[in-house]
C-alpha positions in Angstrom: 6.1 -4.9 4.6 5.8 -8.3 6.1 4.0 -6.6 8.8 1.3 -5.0 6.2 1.3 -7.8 4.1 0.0 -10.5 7.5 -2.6 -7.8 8.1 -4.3 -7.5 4.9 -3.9 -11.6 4.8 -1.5 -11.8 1.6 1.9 -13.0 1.0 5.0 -10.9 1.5 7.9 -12.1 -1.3 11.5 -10.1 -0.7 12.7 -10.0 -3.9 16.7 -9.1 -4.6 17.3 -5.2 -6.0 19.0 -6.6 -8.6 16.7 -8.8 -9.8 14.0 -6.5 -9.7 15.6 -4.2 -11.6 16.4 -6.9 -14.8 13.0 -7.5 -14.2 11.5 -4.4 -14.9 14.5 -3.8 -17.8 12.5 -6.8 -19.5 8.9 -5.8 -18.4 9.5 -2.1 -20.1 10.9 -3.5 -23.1 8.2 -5.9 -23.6 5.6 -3.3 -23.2 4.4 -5.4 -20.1 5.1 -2.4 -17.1 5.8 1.2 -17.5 7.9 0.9 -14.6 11.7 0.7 -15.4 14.7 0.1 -13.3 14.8 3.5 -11.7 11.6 2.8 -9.3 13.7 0.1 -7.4 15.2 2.5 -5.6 11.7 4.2 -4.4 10.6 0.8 -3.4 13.9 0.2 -1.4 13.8 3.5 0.5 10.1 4.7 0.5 9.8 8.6 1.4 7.8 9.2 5.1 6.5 12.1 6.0 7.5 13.9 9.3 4.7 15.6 10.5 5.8 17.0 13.6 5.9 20.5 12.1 2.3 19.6 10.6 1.0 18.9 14.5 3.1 21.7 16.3 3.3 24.7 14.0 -0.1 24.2 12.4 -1.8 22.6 15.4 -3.5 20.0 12.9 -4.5 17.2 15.5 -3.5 13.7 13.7 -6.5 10.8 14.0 -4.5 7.9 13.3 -1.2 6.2 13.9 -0.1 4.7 10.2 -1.4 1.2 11.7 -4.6 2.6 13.0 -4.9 4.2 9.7 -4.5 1.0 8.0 -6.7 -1.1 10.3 -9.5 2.1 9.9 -9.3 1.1 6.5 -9.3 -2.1 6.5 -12.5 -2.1 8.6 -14.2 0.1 6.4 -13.7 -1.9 3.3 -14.9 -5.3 4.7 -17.6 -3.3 5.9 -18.7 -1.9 2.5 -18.5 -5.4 1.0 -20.5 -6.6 3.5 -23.4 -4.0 2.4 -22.2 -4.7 -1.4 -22.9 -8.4 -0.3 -26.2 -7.9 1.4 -27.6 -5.9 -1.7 -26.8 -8.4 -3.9 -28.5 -11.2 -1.9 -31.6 -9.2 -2.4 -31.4 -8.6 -5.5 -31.6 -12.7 -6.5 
């Protein structure tokens, strides 16, 4: 995450389980998040996909590495707020 977060230029905060999870106890019951103690162990041990069987058995040829995927789209959003940027300077 630290490694995401210094590419898309934001702070990375670790945060203890355990305190996440009161957290989010307190969040739910003030109606402030949906999200209750059960997600903190999704966010501790994210799934990942393994898709060697995807590449080998069903031949699909893979684009991007997960960085290049991310740096793809980072690329493509400045780029569209560029354009978003442009049109409004000729608009005024």
């Amino acid at each position: 995450m630290p490694e995401i977060a210094a590419m898309t230029n934001r702070e990375s905060l670790t945060v203890p389980a355990a305190v996440l999870k009161f957290a989010l106890r307190i969040g739910r019951a003030w109606g402030s998040t949906e999200h209750g103690p059960e997600r903190v162990a999704f966010l501790q041990y994210r799934p990942v996909l393994d898709n060697r069987r995807l590449r080998e058995e069903l031949g699909v040829p893979l684009r991007y590495t997960s960085r290049e995927a991310l740096e793809a789209y980072l690329l493509a959003r400045a780029e569209q707020a560029s354009v978003a940027a442009g049109r409004r300077s000729l608009e005024a």
